[in-house]
PyMOL commands that place a pseudoatom at each C-alpha (Angstrom):
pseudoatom trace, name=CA, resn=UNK, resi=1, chain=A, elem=C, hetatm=0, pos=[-67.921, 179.618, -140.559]
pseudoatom trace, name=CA, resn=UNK, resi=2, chain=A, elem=C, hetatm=0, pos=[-64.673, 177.393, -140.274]
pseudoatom trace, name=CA, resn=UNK, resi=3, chain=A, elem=C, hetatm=0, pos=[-64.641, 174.054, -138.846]
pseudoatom trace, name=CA, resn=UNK, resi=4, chain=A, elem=C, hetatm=0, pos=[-61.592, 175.775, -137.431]
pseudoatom trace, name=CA, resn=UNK, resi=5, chain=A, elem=C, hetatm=0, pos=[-63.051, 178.289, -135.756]
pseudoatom trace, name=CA, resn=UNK, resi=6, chain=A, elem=C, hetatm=0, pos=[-64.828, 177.104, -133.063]
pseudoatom trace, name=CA, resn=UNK, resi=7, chain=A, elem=C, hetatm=0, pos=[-67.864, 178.902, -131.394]
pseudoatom trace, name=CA, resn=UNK, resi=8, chain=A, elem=C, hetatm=0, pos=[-68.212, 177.973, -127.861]
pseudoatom trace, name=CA, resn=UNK, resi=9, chain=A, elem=C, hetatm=0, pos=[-72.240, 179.255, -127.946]
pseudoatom trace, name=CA, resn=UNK, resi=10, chain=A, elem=C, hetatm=0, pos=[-74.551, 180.892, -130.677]
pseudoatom trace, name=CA, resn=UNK, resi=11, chain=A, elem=C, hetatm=0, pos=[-73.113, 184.365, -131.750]
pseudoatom trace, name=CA, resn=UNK, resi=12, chain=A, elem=C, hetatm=0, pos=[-69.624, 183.990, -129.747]
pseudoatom trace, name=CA, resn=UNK, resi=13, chain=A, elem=C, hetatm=0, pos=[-66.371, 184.664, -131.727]
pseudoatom trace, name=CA, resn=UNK, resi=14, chain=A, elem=C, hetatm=0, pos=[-63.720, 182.861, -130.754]
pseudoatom trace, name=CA, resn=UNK, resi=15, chain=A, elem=C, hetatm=0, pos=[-60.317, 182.956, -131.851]
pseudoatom trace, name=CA, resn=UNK, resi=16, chain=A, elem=C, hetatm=0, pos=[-58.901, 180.195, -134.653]
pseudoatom trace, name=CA, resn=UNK, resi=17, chain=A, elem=C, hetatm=0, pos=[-57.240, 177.332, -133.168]
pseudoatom trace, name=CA, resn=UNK, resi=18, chain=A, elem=C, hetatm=0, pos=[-54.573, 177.818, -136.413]
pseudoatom trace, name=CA, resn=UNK, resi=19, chain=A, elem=C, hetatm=0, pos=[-53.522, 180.751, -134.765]
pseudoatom trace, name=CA, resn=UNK, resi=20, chain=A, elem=C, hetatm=0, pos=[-51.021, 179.114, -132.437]
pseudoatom trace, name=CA, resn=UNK, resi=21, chain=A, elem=C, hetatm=0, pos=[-49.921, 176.662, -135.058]
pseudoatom trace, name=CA, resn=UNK, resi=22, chain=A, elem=C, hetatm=0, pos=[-46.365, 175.806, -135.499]
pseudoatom trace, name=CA, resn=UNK, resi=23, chain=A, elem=C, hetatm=0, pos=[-45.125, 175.844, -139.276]
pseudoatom trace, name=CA, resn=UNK, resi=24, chain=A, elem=C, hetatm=0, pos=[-44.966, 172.294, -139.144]
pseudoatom trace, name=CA, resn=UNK, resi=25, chain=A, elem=C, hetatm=0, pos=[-48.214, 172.150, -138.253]
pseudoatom trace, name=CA, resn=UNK, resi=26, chain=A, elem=C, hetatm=0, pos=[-49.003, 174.974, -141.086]
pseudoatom trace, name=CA, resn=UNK, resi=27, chain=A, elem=C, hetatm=0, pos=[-47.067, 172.287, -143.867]
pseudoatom trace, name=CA, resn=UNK, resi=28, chain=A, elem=C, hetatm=0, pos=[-49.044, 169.669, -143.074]
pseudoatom trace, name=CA, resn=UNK, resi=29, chain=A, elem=C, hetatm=0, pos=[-52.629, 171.374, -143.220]
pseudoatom trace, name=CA, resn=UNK, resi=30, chain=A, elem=C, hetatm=0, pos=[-51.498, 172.396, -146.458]
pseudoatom trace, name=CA, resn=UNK, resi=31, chain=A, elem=C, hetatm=0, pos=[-50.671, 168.973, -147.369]
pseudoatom trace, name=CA, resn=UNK, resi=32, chain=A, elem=C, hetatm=0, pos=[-53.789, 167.310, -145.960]
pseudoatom trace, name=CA, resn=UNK, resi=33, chain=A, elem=C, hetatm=0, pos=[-55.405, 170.029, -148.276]
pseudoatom trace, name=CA, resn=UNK, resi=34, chain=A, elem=C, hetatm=0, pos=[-54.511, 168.553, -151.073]
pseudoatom trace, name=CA, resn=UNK, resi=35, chain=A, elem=C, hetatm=0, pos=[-51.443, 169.948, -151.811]
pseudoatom trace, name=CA, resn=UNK, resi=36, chain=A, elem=C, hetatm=0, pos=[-48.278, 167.881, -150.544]
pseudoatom trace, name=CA, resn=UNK, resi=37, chain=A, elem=C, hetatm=0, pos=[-45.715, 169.763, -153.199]
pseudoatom trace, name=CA, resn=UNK, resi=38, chain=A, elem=C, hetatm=0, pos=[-46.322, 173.373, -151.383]
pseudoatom trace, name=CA, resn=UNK, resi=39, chain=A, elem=C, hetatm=0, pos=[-45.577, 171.548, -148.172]
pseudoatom trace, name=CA, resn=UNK, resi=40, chain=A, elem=C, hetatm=0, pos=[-42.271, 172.987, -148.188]
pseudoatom trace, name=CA, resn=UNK, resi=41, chain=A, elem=C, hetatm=0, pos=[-42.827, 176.185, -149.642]
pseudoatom trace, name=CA, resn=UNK, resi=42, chain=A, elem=C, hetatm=0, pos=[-44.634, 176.955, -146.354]
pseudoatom trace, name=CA, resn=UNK, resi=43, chain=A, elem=C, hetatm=0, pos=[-42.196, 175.647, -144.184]
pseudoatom trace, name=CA, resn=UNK, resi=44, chain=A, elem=C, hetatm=0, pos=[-38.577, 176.905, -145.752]
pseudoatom trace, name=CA, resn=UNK, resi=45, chain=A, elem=C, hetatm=0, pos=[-40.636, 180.302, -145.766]
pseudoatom trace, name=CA, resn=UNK, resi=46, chain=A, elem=C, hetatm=0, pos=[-41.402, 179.822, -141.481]
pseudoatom trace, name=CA, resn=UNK, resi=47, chain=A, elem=C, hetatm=0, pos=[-45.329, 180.523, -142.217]
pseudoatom trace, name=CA, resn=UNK, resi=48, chain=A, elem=C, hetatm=0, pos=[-47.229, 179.657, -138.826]
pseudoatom trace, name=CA, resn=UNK, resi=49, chain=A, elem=C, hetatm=0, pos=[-50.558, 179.899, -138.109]
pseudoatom trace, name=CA, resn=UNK, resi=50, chain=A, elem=C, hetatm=0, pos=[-50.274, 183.579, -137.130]
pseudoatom trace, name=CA, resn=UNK, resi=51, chain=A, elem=C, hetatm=0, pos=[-48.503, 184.382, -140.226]
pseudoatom trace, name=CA, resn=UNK, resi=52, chain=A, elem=C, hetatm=0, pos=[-51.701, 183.090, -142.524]
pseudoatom trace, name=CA, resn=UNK, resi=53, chain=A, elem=C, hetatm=0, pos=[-53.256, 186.342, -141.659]
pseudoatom trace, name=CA, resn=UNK, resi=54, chain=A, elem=C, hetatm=0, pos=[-50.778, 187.375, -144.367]
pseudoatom trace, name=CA, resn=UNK, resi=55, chain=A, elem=C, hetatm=0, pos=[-50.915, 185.254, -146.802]
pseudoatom trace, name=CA, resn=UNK, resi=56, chain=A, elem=C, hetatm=0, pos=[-53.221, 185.527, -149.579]
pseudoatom trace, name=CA, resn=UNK, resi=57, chain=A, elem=C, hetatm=0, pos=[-53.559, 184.875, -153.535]
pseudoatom trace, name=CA, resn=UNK, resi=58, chain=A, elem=C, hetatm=0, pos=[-51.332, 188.071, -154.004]
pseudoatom trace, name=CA, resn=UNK, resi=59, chain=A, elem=C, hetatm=0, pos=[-48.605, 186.869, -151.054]
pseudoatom trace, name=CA, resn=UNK, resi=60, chain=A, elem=C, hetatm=0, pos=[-48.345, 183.097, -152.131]
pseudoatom trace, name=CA, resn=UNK, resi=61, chain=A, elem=C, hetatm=0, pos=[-46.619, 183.334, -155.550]
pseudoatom trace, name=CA, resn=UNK, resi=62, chain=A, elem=C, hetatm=0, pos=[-43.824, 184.697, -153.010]
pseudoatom trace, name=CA, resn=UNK, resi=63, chain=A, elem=C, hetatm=0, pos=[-43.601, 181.701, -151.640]
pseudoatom trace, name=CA, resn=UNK, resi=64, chain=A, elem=C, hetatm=0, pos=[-43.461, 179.435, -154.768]
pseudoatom trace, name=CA, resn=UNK, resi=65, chain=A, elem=C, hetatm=0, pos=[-47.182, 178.444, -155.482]
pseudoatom trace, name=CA, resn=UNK, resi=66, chain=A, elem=C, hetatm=0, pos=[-48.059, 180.164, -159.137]
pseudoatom trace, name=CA, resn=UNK, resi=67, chain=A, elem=C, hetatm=0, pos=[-50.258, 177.538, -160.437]
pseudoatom trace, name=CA, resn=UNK, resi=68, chain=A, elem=C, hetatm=0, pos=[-53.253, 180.027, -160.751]
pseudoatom trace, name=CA, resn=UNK, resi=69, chain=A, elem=C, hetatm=0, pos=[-56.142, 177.361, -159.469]
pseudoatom trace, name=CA, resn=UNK, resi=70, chain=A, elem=C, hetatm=0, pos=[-54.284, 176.415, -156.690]
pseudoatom trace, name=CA, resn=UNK, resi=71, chain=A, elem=C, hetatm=0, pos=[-53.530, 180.242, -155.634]
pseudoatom trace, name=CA, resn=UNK, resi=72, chain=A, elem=C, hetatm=0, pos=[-57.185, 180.209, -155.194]
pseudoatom trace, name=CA, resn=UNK, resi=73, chain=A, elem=C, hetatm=0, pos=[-58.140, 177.446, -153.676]
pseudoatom trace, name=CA, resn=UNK, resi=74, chain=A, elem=C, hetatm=0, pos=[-55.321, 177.775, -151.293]
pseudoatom trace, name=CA, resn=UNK, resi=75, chain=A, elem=C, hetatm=0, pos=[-56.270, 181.868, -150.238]
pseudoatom trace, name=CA, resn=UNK, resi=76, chain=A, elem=C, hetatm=0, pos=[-60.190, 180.577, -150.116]
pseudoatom trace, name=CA, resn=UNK, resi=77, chain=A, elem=C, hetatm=0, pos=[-58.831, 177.829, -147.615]
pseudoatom trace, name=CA, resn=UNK, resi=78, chain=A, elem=C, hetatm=0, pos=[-56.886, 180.230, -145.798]
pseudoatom trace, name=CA, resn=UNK, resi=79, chain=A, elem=C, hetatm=0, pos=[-59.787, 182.290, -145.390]
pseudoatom trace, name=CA, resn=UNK, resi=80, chain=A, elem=C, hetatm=0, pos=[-62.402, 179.876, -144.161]
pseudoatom trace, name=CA, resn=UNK, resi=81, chain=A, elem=C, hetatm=0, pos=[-59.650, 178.174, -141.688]
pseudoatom trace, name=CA, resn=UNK, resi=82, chain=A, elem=C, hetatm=0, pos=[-59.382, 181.817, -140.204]
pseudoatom trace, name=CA, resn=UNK, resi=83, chain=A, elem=C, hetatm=0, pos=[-63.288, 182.144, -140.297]
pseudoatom trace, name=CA, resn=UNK, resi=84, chain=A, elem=C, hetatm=0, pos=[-63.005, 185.526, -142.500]
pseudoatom trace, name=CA, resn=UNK, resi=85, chain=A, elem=C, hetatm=0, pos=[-65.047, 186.807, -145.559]
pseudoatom trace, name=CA, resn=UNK, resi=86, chain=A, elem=C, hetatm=0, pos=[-62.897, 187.548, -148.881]
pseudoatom trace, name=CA, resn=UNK, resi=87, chain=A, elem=C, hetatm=0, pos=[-63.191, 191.447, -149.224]
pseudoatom trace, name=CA, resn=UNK, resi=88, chain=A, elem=C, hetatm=0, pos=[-62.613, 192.725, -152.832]
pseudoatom trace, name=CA, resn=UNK, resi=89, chain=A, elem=C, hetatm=0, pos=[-60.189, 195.599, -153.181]
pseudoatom trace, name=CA, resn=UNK, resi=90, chain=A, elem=C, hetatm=0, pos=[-62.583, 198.167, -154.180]
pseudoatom trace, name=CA, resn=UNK, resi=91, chain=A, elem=C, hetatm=0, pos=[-65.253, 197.613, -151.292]
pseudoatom trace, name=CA, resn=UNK, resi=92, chain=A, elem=C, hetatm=0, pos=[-66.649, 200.622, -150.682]
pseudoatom trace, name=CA, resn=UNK, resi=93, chain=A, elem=C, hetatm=0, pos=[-65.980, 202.937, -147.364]
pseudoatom trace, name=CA, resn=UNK, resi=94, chain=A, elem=C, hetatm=0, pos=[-69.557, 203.685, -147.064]
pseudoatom trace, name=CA, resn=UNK, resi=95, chain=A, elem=C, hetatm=0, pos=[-70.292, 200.312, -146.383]
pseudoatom trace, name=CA, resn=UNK, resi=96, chain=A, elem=C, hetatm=0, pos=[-70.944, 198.817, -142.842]
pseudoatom trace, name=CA, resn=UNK, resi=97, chain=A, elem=C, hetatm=0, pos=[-67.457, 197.981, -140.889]
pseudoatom trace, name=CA, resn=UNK, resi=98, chain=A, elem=C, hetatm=0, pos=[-66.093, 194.197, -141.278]
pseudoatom trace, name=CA, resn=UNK, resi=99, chain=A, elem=C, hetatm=0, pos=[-66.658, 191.749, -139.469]
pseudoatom trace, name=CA, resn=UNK, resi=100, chain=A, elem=C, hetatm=0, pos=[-65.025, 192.012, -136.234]
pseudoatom trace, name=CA, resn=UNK, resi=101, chain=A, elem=C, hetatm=0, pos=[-62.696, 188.733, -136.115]
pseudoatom trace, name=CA, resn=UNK, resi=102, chain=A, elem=C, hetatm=0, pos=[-61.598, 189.868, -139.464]
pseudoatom trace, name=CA, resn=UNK, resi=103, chain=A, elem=C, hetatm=0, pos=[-60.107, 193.491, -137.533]
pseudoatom trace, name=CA, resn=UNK, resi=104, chain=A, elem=C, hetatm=0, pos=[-59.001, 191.488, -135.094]
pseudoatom trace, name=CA, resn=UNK, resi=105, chain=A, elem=C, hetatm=0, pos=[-56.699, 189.546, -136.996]
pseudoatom trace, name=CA, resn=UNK, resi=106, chain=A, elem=C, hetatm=0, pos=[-55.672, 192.754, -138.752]
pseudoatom trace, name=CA, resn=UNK, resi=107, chain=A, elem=C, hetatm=0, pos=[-54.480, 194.161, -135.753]
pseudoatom trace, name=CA, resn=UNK, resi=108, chain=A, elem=C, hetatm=0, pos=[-53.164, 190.747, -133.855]
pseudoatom trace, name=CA, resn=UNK, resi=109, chain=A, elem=C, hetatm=0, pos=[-51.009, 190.423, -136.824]
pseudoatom trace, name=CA, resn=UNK, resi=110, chain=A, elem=C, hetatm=0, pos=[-48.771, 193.746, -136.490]
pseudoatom trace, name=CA, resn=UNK, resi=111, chain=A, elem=C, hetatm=0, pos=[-45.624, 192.738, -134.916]
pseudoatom trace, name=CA, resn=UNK, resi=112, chain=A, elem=C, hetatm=0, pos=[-44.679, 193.964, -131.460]
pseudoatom trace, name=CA, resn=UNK, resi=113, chain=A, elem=C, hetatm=0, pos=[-45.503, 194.207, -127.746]
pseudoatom trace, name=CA, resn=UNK, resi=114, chain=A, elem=C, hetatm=0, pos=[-49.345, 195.406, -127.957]
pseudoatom trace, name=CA, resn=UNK, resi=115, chain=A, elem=C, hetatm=0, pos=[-50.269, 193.266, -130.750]
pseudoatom trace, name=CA, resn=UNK, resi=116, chain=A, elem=C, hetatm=0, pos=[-48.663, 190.058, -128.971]
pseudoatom trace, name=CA, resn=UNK, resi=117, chain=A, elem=C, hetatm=0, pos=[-50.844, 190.878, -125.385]
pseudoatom trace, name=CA, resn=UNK, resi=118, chain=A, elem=C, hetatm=0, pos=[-53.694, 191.592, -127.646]
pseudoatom trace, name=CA, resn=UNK, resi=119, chain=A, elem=C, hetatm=0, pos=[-56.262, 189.101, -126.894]
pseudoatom trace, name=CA, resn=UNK, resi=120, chain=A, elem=C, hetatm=0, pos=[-59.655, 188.805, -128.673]
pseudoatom trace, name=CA, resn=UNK, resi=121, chain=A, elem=C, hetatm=0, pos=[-62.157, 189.579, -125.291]
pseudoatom trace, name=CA, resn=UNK, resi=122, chain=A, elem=C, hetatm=0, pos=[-60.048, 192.924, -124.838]
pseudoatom trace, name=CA, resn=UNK, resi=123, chain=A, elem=C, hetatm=0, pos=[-60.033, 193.978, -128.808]
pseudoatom trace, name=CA, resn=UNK, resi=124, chain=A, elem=C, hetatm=0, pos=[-64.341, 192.925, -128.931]
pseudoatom trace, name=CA, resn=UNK, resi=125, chain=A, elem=C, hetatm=0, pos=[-64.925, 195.138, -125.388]
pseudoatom trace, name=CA, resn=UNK, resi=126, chain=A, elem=C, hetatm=0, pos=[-63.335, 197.699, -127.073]
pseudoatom trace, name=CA, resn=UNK, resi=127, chain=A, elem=C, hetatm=0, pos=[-59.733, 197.921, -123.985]
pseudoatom trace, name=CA, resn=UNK, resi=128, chain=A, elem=C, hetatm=0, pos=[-57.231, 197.943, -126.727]
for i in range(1, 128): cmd.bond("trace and resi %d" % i, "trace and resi %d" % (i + 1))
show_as sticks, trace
zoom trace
């Protein structure tokens, strides 16, 4: 699990802190990763902390960053600051459901009224 994500008692999910982050906030995680020349590329582009959901090694060329090695160090980053597993695009259906803070995330990210009163005790008791 992230850093990020922080677990107020064994086997609690809670949502990630990055979540509420400004884009400001977003550029400078980005450059305290390491990476003070994509600064800007996630800034001019408004990416917030709810807008990471999104982005991953097939959104951030978008954006600007091509540099293969950084693409992947940046979408691992992503992932462990949201406290989700990297799911390869031919996992199989039969397979056990994600996680659930990975759903969540799915669903918190779709624009609109329900998914911005979506919170993550409602989606985990199963009210949404």
């Amino acid at each position: 699990m992230s850093a990020e994500l922080m677990l107020e008692e064994e086997n609690t999910i809670v949502e990630p802190i990055c979540l509420r982050w400004s884009k400001e906030e977003v550029g400078r995680w980005i450059k305290d990763l390491g990476f003070p020349d994509y600064e800007d590329c996630f800034v001019s582009n408004y990416i917030s902390g709810i807008k990471l959901i999104a982005i991953d090694s097939s959104t951030l060329p978008s954006i600007g960053i091509t540099d293969f090695e950084h693409i992947k160090v940046i979408a691992a980053a992503i992932r462990s600051l949201l406290g989700i597993d990297f799911l390869p695009w031919n996992r199989s259906i039969s397979l056990p459901p994600r996680q659930p803070l990975g759903m969540y995330l799915e669903r918190k990210f779709v624009s609109g009224s329900t998914s911005k009163g979506l919170n993550l005790e409602d989606f985990l008791l199963g009210k949404c």
